[in-house]
C-alpha positions in Angstrom: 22.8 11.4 2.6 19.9 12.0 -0.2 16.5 12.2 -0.1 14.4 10.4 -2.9 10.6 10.2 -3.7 9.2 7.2 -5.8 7.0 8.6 -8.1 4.6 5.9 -8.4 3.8 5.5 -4.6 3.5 9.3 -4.3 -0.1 10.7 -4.1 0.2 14.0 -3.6 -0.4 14.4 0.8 2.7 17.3 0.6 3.7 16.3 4.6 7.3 16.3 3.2 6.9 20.0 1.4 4.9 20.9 4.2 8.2 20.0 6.6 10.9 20.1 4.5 10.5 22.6 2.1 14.0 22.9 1.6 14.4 19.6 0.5 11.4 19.0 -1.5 8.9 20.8 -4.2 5.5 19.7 -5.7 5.2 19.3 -9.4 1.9 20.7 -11.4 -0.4 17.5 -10.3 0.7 17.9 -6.3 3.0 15.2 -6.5 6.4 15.5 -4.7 10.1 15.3 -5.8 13.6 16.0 -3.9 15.2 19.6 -4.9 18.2 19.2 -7.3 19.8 15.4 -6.8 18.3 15.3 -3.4 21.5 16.0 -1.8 20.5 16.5 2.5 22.9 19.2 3.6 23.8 17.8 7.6 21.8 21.0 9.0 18.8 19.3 7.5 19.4 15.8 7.7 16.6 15.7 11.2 13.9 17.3 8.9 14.5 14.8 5.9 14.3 11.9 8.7 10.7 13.6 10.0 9.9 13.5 5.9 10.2 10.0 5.9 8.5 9.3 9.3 5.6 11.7 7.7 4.8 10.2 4.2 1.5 7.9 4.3 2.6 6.3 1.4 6.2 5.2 2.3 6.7 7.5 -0.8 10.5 8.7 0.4 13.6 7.3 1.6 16.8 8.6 2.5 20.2 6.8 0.7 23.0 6.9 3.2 26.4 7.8 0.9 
């Protein structure tokens, strides 16, 4: 499972960072990105799931591998 945040639909709300901080960071305009290739380690695949519920935009979504 990954985790990945289109860049153009991202405006900068930070739920995901805000519940995932594991999984995602916030570049220097607020806007979010997944950590390293946005690999979702099983422990954190509920929090990457809330992330997606969470986003206003419909900014993230999770690639099943």
């Amino acid at each position: 499972m990954k985790v990945q945040v289109d860049q153009s639909k991202c405006q900068g709300h930070n739920r995901c960072y805000a519940i995932a901080p594991e999984l995602f960071d916030v570049d220097d305009l607020g806007n979010a990105f997944a950590i390293g290739d946005g690999v979702v380690e099983p422990h954190l695949a509920e929090k990457a799931r809330l992330a997606v519920a969470n986003c206003p935009e419909y900014a993230i979504s999770i690639v099943e591998e």
